[in-house]
N, C-alpha and C positions, 0 to 999 in steps of 0.2 A: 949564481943562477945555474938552477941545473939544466941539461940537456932535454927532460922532458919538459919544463919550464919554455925552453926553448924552441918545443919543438908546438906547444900548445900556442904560443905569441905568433907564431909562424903561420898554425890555422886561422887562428881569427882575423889576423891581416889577410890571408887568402881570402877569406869571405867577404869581409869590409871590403874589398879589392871589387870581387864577384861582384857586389849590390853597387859597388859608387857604379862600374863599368854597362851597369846590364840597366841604370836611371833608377834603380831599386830604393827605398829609404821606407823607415817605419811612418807608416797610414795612421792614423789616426782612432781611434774603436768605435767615436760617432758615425767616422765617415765610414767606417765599416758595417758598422750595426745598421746603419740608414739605409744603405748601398743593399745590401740581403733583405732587410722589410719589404725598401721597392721593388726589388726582382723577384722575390718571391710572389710577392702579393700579383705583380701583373702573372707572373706566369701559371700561377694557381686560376687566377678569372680566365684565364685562356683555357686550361684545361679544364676547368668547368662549364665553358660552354662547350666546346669542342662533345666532352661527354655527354650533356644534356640534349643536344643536338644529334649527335648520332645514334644516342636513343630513342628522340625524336621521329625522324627521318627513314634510320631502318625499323622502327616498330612492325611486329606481324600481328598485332592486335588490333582492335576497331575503339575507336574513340578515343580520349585521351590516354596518355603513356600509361600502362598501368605497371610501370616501372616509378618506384621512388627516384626522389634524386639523390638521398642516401644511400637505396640496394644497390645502385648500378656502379655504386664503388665498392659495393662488398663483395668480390670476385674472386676464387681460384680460395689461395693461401688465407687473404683478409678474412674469411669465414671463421676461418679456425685461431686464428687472434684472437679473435671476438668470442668467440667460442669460451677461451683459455679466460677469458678476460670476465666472462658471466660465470662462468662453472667450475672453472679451476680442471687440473689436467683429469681429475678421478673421475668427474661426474660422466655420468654416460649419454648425456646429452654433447660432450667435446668428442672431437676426432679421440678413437681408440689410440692413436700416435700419436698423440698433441706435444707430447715430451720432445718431438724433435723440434718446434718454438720455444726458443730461448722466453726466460719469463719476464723482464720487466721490460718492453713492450706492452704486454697484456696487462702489467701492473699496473704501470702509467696510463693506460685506457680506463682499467677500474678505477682510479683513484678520480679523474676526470669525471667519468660518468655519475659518479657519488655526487655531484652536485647537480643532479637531476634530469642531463642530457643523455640525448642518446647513444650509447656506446660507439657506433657507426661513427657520430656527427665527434666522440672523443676521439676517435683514433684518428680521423683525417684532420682536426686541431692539434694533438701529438705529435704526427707525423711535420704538419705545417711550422709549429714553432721550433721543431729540430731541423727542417731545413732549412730556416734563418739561423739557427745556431750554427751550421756546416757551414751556409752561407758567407757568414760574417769571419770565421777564421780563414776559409780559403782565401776569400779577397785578402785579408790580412799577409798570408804568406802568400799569393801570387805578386802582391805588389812588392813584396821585401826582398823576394828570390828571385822575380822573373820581371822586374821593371815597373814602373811608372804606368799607370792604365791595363796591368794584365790582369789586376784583381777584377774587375768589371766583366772581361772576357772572361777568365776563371768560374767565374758562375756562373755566366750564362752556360757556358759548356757543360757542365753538372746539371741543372735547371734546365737545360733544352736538350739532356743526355740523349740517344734514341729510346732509353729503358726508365726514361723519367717519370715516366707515369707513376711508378714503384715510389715516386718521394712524396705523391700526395695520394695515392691511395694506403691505406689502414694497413701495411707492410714496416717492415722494420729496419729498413734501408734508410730510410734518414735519419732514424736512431744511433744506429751505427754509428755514422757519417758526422753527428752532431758529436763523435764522443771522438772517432777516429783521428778526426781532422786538427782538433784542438792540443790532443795528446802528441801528437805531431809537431803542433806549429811550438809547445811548449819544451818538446823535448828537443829540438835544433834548437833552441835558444837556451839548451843547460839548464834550463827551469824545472826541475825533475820534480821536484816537491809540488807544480800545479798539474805534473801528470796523471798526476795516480787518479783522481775524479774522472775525465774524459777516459781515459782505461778502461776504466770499473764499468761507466756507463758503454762503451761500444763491447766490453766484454757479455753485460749482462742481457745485451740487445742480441746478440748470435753469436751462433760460436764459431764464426769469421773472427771474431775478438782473438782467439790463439795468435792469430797469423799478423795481427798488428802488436802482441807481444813481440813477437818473433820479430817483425819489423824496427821495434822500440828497442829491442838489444842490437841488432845490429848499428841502429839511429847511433845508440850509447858508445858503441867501438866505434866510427866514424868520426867521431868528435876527439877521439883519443885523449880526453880526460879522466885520468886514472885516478887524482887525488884522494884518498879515503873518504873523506868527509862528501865526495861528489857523486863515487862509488856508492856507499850506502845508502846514500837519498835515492840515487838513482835505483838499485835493488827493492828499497822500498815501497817506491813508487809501480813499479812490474808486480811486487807481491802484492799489492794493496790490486793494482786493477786485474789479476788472479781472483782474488776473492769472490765475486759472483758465483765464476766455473765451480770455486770449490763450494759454496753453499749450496749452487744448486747440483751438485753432486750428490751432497750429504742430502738432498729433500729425495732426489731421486734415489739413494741409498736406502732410504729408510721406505718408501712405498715399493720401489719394484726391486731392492736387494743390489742393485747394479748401478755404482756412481755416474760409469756412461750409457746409461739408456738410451739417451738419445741417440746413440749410433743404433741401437737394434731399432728404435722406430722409425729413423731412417729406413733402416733396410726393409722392414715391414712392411711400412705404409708407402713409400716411392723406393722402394728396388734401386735403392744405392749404398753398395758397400766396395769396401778397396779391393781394386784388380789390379793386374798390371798396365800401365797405358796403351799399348800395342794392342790390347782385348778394348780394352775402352774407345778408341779409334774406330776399331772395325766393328764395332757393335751401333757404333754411332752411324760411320758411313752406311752399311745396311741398312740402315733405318732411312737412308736418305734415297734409297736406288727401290721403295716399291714403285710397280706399275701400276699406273691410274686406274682407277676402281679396285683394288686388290690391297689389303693390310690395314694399316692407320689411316687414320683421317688427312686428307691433303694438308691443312693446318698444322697437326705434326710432321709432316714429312716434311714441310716447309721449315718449321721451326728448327727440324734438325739441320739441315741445312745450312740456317743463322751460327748454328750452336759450333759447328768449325770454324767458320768464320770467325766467329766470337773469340777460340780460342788460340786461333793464331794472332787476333790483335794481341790478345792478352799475354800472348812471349813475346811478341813484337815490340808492348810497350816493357816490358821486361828487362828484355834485353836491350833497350835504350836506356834505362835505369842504371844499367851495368857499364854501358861505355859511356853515362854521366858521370860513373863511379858514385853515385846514389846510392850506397849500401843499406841505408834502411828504408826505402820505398821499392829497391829492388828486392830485398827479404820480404818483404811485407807481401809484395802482388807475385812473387816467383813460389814464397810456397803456399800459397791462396791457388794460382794453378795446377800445382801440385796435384794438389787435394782432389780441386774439378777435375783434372785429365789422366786419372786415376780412380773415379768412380765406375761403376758399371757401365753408363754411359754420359756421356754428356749432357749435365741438365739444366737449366738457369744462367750457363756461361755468358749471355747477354746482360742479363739484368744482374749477374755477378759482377761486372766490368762498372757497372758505375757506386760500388764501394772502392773502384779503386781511385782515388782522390788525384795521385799524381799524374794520371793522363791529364787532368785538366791542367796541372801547371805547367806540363810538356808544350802540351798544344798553346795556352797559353801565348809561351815562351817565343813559339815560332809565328805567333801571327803579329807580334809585336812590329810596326812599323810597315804592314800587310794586310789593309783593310778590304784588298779583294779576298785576299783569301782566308780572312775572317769571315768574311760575308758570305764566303761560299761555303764555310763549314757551317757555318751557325744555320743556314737554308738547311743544307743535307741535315744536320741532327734534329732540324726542327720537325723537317717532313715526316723524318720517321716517326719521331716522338707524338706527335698526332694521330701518326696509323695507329700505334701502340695504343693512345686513348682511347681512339673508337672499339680494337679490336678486343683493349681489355674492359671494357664499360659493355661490349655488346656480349660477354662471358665465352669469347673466343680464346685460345691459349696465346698470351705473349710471353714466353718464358716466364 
């Protein structure tokens, strides 16, 4: 037997160790897939009324809502999906920058809507059946990693995120998340050959997707399975969920000449290109120090606000990732920060925080055997997540 032989037998007793220690064992896929239908489903009727209600309630019109219950979720971003998803990026009926949404999102809307429904009414069914697919793998790995009953807690925390709204409105955050999460639970389990799918799909949803490559090598070096034969599966499986970036490279090669467009309509259409973070800081806080009546609307001033906040959790859970010695969820969420606290300024860093999957097995983790202080995160993330509905249903800014 060789040393590295030795040294691989040595891991997987570590971890068998980790899961018997922490009440951890493999769930079952019913009781997982059943477990995400329920949670989802209630927590979608919640935020559907929630929004129906506080478009309800705050209306400044006379007589009944003359708000849809489809428009009041077509808010901010979700327009321009929709958009991508009728017109395609050239038509000049889509946002001039529509390039900076990743395309199958708006794929997966068209292709829905071809069976006769409203484009609106496909993207929040899209959106809905990819949060049960994030759903069902997160419970899967919070119960395997983080004990007995964390899978249940595990999603509610995702599902009552404070920036949850973004998993049933027509955005592409549970797209992600349905492709990130699974690529994850497969690649800790050596299974590199069922990576490449979930990859492909959280690659072709945004181009967050880099930063879970990113993540998926380091995942690969953690396991310290070098064998050739595990090696190139595993290679294959990163190149294959590559593929999207590189197609829609070559689509946006061929119409605008530039494989990365999407960074110039970034920069065009929302004033985000790479600084250094010391500019990006101070560019933020400023935006946080107008005087009342004077600059932005209090809404963003407020937001900005959120937006440091936001980005200290996000080293915060970082750098917990790093003293788990979690090398591939800390790659994953550390150069995803990266990226945010190096834009021009800080934008989205709230609703950026819940593509990051491993705070909920964190959190998870620590409420295990602690049903106060479960019950008192699940209240705090629920409150917000509510404001969030109202304020993005009523076409207020929530990041």
């Amino acid at each position: 037997m060789s040393a590295l032989d030795v040294v691989r037998r040595k891991d997987r007793a570590d971890e068998q160790s980790k899961r018997v220690e922490s009440g951890g064992e493999r769930v079952s896929d019913w009781t997982a897939w059943r477990q995400a239908v329920q949670l989802v489903a209630i927590t979608h009727v919640i935020y559907f009324a929630v929004a129906y209600a506080a478009t309800s309630f705050l209306a400044s019109s006379t007589g009944s809502s003359d708000v849809g219950v489809l428009e009041m979720w077509t808010r901010w971003d979700a327009r321009h999906f929709l958009q991508v998803a009728q017109y395609g990026y050239t038509d000049p009926r889509s946002d001039p920058h529509a390039t900076a949404f990743f395309p199958l999102f708006p794929l997966l809307i068209r292709a829905v809507a071809a069976i006769g429904i409203a484009p609106a009414l496909a993207g929040l069914l899209v959106s809905g059946v990819a949060a049960v697919v994030a759903g069902a793998y997160l419970f899967k790995l919070a119960e395997e990693e983080a004990g007995a009953g964390a899978g249940r807690r595990a999603v509610l925390y995702l599902l009552l995120f404070p920036t949850a709204v973004f998993l049933v409105a027509p955005y592409s955050e549970a797209l992600f998340l349905a492709g990130a999460v699974p690529a994850f639970y497969y690649a800790r389990k050596g299974r590199w050959h069922l990576v490449a799918g979930p990859a492909a799909v959280a690659m072709g949803a945004r181009a967050a997707g880099i930063f879970l490559l990113i993540g998926l090598v380091f995942e690969f070096l953690r396991r310290r399975d070098f064998r050739p034969r595990t090696a190139l599966t595993a290679l294959a499986a990163l190149a294959a969920g590559a593929l999207p970036l590189i197609a829609y490279g070559a689509y946006l090669a061929r119409i605008h000449g530039d494989p990365f467009y999407f960074f110039t309509d970034q920069r065009l259409g929302w004033q985000r290109e790479l600084t250094n973070p010391v500019e990006s800081f101070v560019t933020t806080l400023n935006a946080t120090r107008v005087p009342a009546g004077a600059g932005n609307l209090t809404n963003f001033v407020i937001a900005w606000r959120v937006e440091i906040i936001a980005a200290a959790i996000g080293v915060g859970f970082t750098i917990w990732a790093l003293v788990k010695r979690e090398w591939g969820y800390a790659a994953f969420m550390g150069s995803f920060m990266v990226a945010l606290m190096t834009s021009s300024v800080y934008l989205s860093i709230p609703r950026m925080l819940l593509s990051f999957f491993p705070i909920m097995l964190f959190l998870a983790a620590t409420t295990r055997g602690r049903p106060a202080r479960h019950e008192v995160l699940l209240v705090a993330f629920a409150s917000v997540a509510m404001l969030g509905t109202v304020t993005y249903t009523r076409f207020a800014w929530f990041f």
